[in-house]
C-alpha positions as protocol buffer text, in pm:
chain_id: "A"
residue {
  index: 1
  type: UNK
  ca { x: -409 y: 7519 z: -1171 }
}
residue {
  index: 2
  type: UNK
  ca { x: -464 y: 7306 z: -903 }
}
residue {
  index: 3
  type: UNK
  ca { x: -167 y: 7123 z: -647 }
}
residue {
  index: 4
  type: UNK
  ca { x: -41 y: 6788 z: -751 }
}
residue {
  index: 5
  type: UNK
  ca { x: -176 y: 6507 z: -593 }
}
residue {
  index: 6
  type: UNK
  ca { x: -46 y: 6146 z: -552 }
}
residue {
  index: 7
  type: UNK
  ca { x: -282 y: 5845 z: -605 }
}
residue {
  index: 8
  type: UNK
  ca { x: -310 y: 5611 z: -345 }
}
residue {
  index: 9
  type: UNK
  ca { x: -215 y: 5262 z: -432 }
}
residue {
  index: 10
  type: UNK
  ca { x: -484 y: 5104 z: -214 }
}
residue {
  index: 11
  type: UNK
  ca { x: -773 y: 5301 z: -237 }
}
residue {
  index: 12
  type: UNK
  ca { x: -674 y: 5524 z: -529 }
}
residue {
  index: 13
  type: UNK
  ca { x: -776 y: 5844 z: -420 }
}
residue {
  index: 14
  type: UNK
  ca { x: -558 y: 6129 z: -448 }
}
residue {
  index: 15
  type: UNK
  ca { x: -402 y: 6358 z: -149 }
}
residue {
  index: 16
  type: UNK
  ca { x: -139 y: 6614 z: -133 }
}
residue {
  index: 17
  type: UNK
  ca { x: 197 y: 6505 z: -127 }
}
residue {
  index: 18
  type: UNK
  ca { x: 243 y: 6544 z: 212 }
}
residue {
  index: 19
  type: UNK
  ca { x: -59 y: 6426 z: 300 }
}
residue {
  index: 20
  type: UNK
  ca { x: -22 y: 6064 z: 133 }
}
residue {
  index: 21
  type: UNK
  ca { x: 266 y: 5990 z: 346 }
}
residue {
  index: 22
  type: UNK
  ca { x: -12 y: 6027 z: 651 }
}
residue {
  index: 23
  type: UNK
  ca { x: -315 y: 5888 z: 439 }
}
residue {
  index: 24
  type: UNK
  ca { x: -109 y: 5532 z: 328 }
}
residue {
  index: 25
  type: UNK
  ca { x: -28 y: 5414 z: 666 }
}
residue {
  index: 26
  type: UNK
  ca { x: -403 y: 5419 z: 779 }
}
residue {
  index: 27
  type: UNK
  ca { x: -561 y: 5342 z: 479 }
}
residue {
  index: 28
  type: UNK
  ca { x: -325 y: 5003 z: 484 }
}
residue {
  index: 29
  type: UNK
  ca { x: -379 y: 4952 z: 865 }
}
residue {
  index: 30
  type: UNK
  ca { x: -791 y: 4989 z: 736 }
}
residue {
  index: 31
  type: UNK
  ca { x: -738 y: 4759 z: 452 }
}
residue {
  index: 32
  type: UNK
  ca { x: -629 y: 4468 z: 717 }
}
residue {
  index: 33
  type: UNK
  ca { x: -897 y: 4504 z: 900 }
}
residue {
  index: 34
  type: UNK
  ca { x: -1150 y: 4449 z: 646 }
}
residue {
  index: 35
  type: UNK
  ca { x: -919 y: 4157 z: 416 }
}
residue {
  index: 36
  type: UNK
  ca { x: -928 y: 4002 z: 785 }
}
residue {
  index: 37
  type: UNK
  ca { x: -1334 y: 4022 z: 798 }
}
residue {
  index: 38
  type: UNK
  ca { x: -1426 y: 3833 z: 470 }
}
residue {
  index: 39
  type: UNK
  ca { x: -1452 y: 3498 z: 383 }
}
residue {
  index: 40
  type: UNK
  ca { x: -1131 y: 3318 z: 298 }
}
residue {
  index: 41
  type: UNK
  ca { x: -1199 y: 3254 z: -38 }
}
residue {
  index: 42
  type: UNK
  ca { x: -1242 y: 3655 z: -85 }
}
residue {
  index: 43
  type: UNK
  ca { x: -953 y: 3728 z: 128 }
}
residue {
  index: 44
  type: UNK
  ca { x: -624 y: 3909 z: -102 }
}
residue {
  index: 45
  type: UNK
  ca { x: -276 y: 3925 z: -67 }
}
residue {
  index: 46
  type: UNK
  ca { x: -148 y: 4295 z: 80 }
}
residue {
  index: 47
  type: UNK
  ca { x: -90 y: 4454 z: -251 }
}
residue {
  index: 48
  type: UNK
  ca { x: 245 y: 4623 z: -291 }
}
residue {
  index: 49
  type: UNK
  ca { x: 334 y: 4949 z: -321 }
}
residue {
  index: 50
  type: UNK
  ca { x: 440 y: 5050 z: -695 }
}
residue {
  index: 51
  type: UNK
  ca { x: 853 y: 5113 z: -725 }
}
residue {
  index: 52
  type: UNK
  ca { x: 883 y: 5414 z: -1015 }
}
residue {
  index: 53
  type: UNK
  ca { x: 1245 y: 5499 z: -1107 }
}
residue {
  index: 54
  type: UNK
  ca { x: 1323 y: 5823 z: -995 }
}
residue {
  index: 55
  type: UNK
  ca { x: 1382 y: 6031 z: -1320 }
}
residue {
  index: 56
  type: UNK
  ca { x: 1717 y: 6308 z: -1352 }
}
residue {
  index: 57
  type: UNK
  ca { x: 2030 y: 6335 z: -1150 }
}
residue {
  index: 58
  type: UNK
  ca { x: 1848 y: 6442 z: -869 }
}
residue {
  index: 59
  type: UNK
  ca { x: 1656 y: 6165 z: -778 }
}
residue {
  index: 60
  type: UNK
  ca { x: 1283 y: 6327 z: -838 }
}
residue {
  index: 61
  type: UNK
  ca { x: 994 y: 6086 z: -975 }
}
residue {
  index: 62
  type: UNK
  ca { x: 779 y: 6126 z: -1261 }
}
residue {
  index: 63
  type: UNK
  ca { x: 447 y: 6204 z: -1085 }
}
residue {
  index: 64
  type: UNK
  ca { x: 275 y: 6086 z: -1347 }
}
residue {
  index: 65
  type: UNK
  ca { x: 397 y: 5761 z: -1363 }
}
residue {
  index: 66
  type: UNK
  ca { x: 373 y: 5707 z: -1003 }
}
residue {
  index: 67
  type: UNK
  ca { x: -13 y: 5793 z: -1008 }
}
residue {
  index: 68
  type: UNK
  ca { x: -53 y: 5553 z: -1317 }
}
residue {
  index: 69
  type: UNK
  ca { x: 123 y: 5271 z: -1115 }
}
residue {
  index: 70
  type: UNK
  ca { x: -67 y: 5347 z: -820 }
}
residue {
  index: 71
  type: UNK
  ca { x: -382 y: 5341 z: -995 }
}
residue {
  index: 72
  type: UNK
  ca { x: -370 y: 4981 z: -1143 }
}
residue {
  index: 73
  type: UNK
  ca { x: -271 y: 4896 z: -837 }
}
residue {
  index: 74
  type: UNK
  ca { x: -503 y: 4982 z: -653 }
}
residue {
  index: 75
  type: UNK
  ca { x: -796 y: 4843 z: -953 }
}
residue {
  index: 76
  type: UNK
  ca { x: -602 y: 4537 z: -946 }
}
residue {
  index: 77
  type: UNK
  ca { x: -766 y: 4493 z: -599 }
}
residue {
  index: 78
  type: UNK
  ca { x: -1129 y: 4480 z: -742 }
}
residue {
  index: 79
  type: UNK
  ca { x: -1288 y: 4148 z: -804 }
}
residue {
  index: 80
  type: UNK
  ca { x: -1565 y: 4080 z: -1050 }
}
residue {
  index: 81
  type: UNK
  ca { x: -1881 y: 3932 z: -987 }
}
residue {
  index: 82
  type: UNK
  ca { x: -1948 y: 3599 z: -1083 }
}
residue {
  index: 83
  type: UNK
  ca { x: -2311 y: 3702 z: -1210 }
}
residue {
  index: 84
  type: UNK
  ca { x: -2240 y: 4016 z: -1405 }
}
residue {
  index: 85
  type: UNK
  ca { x: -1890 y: 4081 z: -1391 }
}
residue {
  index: 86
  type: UNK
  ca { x: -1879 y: 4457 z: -1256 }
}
residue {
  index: 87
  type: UNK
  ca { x: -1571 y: 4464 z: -1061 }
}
residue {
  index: 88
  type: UNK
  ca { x: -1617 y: 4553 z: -695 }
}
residue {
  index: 89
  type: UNK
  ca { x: -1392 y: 4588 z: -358 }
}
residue {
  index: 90
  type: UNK
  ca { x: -1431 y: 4214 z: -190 }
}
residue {
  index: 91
  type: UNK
  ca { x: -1623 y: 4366 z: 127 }
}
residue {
  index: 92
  type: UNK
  ca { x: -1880 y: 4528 z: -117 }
}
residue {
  index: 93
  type: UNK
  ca { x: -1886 y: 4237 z: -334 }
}
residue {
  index: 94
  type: UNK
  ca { x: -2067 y: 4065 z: -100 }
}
residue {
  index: 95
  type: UNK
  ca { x: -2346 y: 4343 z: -31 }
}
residue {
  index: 96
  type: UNK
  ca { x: -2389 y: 4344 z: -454 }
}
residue {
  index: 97
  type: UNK
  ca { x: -2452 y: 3987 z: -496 }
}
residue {
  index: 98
  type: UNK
  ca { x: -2738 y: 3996 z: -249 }
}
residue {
  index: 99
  type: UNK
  ca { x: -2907 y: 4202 z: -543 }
}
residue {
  index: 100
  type: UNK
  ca { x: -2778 y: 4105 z: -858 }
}
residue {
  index: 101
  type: UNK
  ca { x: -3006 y: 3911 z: -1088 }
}
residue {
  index: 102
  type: UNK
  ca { x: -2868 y: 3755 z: -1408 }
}
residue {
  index: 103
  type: UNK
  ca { x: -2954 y: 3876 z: -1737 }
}
């Protein structure tokens, strides 16, 4: 059986649950730094990070739920191309439309 893991809501990789609490502050201070390098029509909001109810008296989450949440979050981020609609990360957006033909 292996550990849980928690997704990340920006990225959406999983780490261990003490590891996310290091991962998230990077991978946000990372995601500024590339939102700041595209174009402004490409640029995004910061996304949020998902609120789950904790479940039970004693306050613990349903780890489930939180990875769901922090999985659309973080495919919320994706935009589609305007050519062939695959859904990309705005940065790589960019390098895929240099390439893609329409059908």
């Amino acid at each position: 059986r292996q550990p849980p893991a928690v997704t990340c809501y920006l990225c959406g990789r999983k780490y261990g649950r003490k590891s996310i609490n290091i991962h998230e502050p990077q991978c946000l201070k990372k995601w500024h730094g590339e939102n700041d390098m595209l174009p402004k029509h490409l640029r995004r909001p910061e996304p949020k990070k998902p609120e789950v109810s904790p479940i039970k008296a004693k306050g613990f989450c349903d780890l489930d739920s939180l990875n769901e949440a922090a999985w659309i979050s973080a495919q919320n981020q994706l935009v589609p191309c305007d050519i062939c609609g695959r859904t990309f990360l705005p940065d790589r957006l960019i390098v895929h439309q240099k390439s893609c033909k329409p059908k």
